[in-house]
C-alpha positions as CSV (number, residue, x, y, z in Angstrom):
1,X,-9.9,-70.5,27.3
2,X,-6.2,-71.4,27.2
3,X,-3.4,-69.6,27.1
4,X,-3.1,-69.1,23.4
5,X,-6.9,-68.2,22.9
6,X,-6.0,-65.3,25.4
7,X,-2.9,-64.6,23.9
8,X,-5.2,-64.6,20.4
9,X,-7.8,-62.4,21.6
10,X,-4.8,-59.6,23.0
11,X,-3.1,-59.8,20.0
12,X,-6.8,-59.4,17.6
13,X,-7.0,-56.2,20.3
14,X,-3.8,-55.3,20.0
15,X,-4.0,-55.3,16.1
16,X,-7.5,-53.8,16.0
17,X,-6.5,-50.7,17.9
18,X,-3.2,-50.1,15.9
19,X,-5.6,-50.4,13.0
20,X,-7.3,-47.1,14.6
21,X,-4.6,-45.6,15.3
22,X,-3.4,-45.6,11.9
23,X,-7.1,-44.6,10.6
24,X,-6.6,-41.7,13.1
25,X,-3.3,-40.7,11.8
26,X,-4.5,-40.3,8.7
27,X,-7.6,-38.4,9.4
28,X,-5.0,-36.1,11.1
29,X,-2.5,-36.1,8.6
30,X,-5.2,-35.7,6.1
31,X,-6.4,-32.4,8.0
32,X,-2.7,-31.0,8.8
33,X,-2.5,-31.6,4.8
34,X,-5.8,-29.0,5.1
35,X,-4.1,-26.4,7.2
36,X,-0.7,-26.3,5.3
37,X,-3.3,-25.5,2.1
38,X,-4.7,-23.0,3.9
39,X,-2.0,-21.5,5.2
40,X,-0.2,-21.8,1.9
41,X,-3.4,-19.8,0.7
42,X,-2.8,-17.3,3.8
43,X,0.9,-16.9,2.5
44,X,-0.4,-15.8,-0.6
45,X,-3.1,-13.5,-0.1
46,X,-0.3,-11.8,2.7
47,X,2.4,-11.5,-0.7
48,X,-0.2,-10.2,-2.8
49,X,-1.5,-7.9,-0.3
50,X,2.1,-6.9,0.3
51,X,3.0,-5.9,-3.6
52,X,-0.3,-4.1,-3.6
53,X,0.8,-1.8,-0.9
54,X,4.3,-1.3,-2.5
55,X,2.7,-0.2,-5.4
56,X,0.3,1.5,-3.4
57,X,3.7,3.7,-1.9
58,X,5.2,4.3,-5.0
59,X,2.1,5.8,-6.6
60,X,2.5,7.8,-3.1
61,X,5.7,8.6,-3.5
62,X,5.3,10.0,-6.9
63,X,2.6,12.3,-6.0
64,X,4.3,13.2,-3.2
65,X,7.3,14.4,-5.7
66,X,4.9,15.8,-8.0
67,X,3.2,18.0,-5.1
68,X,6.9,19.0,-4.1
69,X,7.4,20.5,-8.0
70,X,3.9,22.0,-8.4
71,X,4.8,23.7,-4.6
72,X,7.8,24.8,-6.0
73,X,6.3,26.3,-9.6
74,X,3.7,28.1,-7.5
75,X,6.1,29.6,-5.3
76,X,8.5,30.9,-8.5
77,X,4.8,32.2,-9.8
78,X,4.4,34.1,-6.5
79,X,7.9,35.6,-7.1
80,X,7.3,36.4,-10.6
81,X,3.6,38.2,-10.0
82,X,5.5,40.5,-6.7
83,X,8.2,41.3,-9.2
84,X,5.6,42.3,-12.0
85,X,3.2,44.1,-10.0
86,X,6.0,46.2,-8.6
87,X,6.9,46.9,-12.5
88,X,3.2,47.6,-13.1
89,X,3.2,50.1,-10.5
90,X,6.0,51.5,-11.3
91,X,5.1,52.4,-14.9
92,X,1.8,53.8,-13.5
93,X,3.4,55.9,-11.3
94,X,5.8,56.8,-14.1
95,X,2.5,57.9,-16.8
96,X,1.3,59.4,-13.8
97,X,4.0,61.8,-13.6
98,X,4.3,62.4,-17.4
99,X,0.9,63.2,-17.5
100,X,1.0,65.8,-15.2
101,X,4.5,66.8,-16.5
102,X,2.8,66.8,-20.4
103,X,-0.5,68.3,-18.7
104,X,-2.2,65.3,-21.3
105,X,-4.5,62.6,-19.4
106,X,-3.2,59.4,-20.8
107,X,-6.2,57.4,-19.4
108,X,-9.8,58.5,-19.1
């Protein structure tokens, strides 16, 4: 074998491995292709995950407001039942006088 049959061969070699090289670049470029897809997905699931717990904590919020007013109402109700059944007991104890004043039972 001469010295251009050699130089042949490494050059056939030479153009046979960059030939897989290339094949392997694209079979890794094909899968990085794979993995930006999937991250891509990823992304998405994470953003719609995301908005549902926004809405998730405004629906919170809301009911936390509307646990704050019903609080609130319950504790005016409170008020207003002390301040009637003072009144009520008043106006018994009032009858209940008047009775005996009037000497006339006013319940039986």
């Amino acid at each position: 074998m001469n010295n251009e049959e050699k130089i042949l061969a490494i050059l056939v070699q030479i153009q046979a491995d960059v030939s897989d090289l290339n094949q392997g670049q694209i079979r890794l470029e094909q899968r990085q292709d794979k993995f930006e897809q999937r991250q891509d997905n990823f992304e998405q699931r994470q953003d719609n995950f995301e908005q549902r717990q926004d809405r998730f904590e405004q629906r919170l919020e809301k009911l936390e407001q509307g646990q704050a007013a019903i609080r609130s109402d319950i504790r005016k109700i409170r008020e207003d039942t002390e301040i009637t059944r003072s009144a009520a007991n008043k106006l018994i104890e009032w009858s209940d006088r008047v009775s005996e004043a009037l000497k006339v039972p006013l319940y039986e």
